[in-house]
C-alpha positions in Angstrom: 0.0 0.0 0.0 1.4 3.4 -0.6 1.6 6.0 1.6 -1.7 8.5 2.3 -2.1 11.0 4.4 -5.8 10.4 6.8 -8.1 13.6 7.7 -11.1 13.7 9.8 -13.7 15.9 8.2 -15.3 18.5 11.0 -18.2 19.4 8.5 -19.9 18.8 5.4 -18.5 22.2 3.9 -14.7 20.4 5.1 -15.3 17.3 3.6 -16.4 18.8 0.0 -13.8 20.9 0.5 -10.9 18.4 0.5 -12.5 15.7 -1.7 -12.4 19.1 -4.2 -9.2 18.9 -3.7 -9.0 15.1 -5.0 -8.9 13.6 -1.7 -11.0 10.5 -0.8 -13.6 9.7 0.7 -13.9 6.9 3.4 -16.3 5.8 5.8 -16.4 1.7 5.8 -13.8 1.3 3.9 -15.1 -2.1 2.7 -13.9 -1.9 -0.7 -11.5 0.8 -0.8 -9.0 -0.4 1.6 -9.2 -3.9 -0.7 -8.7 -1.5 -3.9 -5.9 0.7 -1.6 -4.0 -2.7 -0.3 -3.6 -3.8 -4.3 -2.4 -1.0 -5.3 -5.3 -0.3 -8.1 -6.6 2.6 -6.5 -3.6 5.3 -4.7 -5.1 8.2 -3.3 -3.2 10.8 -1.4 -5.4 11.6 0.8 -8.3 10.0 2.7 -10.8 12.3 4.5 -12.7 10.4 7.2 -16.6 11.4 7.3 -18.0 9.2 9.8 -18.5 12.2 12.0 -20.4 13.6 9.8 -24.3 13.9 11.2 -25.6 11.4 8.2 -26.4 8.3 10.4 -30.5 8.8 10.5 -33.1 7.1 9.0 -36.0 9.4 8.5 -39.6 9.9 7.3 -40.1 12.7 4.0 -43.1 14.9 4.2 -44.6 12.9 1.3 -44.7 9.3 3.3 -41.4 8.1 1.9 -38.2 7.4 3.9 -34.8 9.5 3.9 -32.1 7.5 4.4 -28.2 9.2 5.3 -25.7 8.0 3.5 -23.7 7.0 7.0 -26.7 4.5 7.3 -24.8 1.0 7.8 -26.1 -1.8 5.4 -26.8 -3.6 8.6 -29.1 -1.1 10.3 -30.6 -0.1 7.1 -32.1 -4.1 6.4 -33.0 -4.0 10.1 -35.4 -1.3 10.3 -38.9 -1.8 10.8 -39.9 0.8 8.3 -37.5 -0.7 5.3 -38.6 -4.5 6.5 -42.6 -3.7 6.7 -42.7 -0.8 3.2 -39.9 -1.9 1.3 -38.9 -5.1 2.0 -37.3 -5.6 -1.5 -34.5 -3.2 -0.4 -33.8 -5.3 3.2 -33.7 -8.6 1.4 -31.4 -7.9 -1.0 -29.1 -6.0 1.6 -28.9 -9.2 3.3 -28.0 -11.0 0.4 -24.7 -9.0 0.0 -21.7 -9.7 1.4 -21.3 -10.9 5.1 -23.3 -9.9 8.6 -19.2 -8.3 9.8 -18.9 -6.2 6.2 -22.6 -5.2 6.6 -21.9 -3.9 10.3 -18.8 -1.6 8.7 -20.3 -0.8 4.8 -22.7 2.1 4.4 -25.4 3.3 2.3 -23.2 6.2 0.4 -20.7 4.2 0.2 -22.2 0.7 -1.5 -23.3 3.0 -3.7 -19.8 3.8 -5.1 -18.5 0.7 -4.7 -16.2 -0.9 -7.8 -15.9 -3.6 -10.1 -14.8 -6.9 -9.2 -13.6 -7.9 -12.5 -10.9 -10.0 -12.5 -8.3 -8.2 -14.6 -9.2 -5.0 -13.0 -8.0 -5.7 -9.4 -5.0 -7.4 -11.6 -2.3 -4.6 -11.9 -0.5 -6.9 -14.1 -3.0 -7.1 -16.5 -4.4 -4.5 -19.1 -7.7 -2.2 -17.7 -9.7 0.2 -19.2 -11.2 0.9 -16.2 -8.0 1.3 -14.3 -5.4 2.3 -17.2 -7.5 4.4 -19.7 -6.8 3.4 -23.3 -4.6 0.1 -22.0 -7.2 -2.3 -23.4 -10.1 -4.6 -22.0 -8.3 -8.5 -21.3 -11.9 -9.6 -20.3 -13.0 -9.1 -23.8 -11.2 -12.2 -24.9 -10.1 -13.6 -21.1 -11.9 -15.2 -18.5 -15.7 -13.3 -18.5 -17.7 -16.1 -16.7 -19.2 -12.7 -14.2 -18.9 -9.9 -16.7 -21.8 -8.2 -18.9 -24.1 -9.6 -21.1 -26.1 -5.9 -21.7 -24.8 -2.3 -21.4 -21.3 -3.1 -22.7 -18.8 -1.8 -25.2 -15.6 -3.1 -26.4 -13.8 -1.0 -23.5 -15.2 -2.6 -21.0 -17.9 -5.6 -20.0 -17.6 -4.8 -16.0 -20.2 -5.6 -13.9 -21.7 -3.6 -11.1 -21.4 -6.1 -8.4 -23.9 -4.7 -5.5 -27.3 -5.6 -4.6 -28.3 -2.4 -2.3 -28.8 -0.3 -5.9 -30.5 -3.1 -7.7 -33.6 -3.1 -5.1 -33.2 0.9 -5.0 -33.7 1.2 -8.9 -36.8 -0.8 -9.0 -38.2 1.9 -5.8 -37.6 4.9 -8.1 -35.0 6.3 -4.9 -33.2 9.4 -5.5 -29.5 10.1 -4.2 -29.0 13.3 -2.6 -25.5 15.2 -3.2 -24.0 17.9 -2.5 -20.9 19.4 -3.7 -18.2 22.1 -2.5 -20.1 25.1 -3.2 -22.7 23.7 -0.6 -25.8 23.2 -3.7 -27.7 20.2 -3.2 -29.3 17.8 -6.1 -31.5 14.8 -6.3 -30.5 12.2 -9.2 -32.5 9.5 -10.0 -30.5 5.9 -8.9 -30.9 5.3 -12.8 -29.3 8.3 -13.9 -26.4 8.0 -11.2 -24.4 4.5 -12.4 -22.9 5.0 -16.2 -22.5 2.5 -18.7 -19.1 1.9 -19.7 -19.0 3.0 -23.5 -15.6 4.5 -24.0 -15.1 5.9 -20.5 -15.5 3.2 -18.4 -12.8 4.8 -15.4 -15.9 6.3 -14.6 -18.3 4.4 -12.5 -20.8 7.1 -11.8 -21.7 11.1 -12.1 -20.1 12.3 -9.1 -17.6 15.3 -9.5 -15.0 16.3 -7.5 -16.2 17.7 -4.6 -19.2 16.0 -4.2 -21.3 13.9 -1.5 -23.4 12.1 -1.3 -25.6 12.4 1.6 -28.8 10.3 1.6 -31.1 8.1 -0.6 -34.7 8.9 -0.7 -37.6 6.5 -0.9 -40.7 7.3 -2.1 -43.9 6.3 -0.8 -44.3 2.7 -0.1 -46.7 1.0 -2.4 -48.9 -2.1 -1.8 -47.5 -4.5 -4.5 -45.6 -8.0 -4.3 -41.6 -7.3 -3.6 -39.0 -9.6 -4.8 -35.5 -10.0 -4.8 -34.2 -13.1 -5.9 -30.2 -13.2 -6.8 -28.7 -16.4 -8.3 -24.8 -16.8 -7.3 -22.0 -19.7 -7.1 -22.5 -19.7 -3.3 -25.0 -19.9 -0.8 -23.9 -16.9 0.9 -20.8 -14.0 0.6 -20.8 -14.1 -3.1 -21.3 -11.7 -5.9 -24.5 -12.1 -8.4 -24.5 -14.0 -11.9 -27.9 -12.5 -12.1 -30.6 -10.9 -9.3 -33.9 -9.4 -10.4 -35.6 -7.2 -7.6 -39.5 -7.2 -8.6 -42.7 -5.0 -7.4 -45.4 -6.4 -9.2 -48.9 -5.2 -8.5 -51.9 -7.1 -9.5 -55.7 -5.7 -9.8 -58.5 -7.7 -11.1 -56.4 -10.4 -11.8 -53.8 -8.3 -14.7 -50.5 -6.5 -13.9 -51.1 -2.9 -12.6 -47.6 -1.9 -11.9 -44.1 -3.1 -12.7 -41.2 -2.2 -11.6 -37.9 -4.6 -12.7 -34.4 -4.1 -12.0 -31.4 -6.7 -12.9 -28.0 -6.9 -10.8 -25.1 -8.9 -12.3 -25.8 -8.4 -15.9 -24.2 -4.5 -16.9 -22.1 -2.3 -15.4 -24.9 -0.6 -13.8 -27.9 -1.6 -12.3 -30.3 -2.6 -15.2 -33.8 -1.6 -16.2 -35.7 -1.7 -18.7 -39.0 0.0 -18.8 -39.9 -1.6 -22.1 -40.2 -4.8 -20.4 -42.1 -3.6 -17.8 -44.7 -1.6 -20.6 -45.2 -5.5 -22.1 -46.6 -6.2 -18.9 -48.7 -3.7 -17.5 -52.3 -4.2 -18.0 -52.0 -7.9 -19.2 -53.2 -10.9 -17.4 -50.4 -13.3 -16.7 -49.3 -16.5 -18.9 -46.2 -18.4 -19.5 -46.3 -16.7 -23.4 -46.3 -13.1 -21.6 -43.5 -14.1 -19.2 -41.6 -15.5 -22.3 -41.8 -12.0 -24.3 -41.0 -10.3 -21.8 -37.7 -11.9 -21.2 -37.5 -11.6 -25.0 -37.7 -8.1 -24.5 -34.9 -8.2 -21.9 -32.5 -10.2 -23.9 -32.9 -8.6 -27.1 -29.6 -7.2 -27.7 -27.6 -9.3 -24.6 -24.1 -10.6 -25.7 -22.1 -13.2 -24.2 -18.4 -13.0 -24.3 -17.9 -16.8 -24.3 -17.7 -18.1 -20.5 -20.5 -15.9 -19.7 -22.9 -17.3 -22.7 -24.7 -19.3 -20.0 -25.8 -15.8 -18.7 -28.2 -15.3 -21.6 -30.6 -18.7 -20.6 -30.0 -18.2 -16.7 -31.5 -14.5 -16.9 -34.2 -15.7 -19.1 -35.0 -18.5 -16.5 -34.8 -16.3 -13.4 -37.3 -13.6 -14.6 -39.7 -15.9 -15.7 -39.6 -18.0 -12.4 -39.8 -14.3 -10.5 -42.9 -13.2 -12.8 -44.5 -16.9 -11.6 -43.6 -16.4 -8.3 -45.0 -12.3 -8.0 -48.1 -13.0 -9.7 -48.8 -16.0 -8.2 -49.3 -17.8 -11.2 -48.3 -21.5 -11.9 -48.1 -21.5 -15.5 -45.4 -23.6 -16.8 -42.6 -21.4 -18.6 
């Protein structure tokens, strides 16, 4: 590990501040002291913000939950409101990682969590993500965990959390605010980038800024999945994982919401799929089309091919199992 120099931010404005001034975040340090201890990530300067008063859980004026970004995963999946209203977001918490890394890792933090491609935590080997313009070894490497959807010749990362996945099928909002002291709300599917020819960066945020919470919206009464497919039982990364809010009426699909982990380098969703199904009665031909939809333009990169027919399998079994249907598919 090379040497860093450690500050304790007093404030919000201090933090911003410093990270302005291309230091580093860290608050659980689950991930970046892996990245720091491999050498594929050398800042110069980490600025602690654990002091920072962003440890709450709270409820918005409009019925929906604020969460800081200091929110451990741990207390996050254990609250009663996130357990009883959005119980898609505490399950798939729980399927990430371990119970010790959940105690340490936070909310802001799981957010901006990294890659765990191979060849990117390989300083040996040739990154895009890590060297810019050095070349993508996955392309014609080992790809068995990498992208089938989202990816470009520069890069077929996968986002590797679960937190995000659950949080793009609520609609959440991240709050951040940068040096100057402005605040803005971006939607969770506007804050993860696909890699296209820039794939060093993982997501919108600037120098400068933090992020400070995620914002739920209103709990709605509809059926909430998450079901994640991996190599192990437990402390594993997904191959796939759909989080699902399906909402039936009269006996056809009211709302959909869908959102794939494991598949692109950011969260996935695809609101043409969920269009196919709203307002239709459900049926092993509608479940099929849909995942049509889906895998329309999905590529495999060779060890990964098996991605294509696991995905395919997994949303139709999570359609089944949300609409309560037991159609064969």
């Amino acid at each position: 590990m090379k040497p860093f120099d450690y500050a304790r931010a007093t404030d919000r404005t201090d933090a911003t501040a410093q990270a302005a001034n291309n230091a580093t975040f860290i608050a659980g340090g689950t991930n970046l002291l892996d990245l720091m201890k491999l050498e594929v990530m050398t800042p110069y300067r980490l600025v602690d913000i654990n002091r920072l008063d962003l440890s709450e859980i709270s409820a918005t004026d409009d019925g929906g939950l604020r969460i800081g970004a200091l929110v451990t995963n741990s207390d996050c999946a254990a609250d009663k409101r996130i357990r009883s209203d959005y119980p898609v977001l505490s399950r798939a918490i729980l399927a990430g990682a371990s119970g010790q890394l959940r105690n340490k890792a936070t909310t802001g933090g799981n957010l901006c969590q990294r890659t765990r491609c191979y060849y990117f935590y390989d300083t040996a080997m040739p990154c895009n993500k890590r060297e810019p313009g050095s070349g993508c070894q996955a392309l014609e490497g080992f790809n068995r965990i990498h992208a089938i959807l989202g990816a470009s010749e520069a890069c077929i990362a996968t986002y590797p959390g679960d937190m995000a996945v659950a949080m793009t099928a609520l609609d959440a909002q991240i709050e951040i605010e940068n040096s100057a002291g402005d605040i803005r709300h971006v939607p969770i599917q506007e804050f993860h980038l696909l890699p296209d020819d820039h794939p060093e960066k993982d997501n919108i945020l600037g120098a400068g800024d933090l992020i400070t919470a995620v914002i739920l919206p209103p709990p709605v009464d509809a059926k909430q999945i998450y079901q994640k497919v991996r190599d192990r039982a437990s402390y594993a990364f997904a191959l796939c994982s759909i989080a699902a809010i399906i909402k039936m009426v009269d006996g056809k699909i009211e709302k959909a919401a869908l959102a794939f982990g494991g598949l692109a380098h950011k969260p996935w969703r695809d609101e043409a799929v969920e269009d196919l199904l709203i307002g239709q009665s459900p049926s092993s031909q509608l479940f099929g089309q849909a995942a049509d939809q889906l895998l329309a333009e999905a590529k495999g990169y060779g060890s990964n091919d098996f991605k294509i027919p696991l995905t395919r399998r997994v949303l139709i079994s999570v359609l089944k199992e949300a609409t309560q249907t037991g159609a064969d598919a």
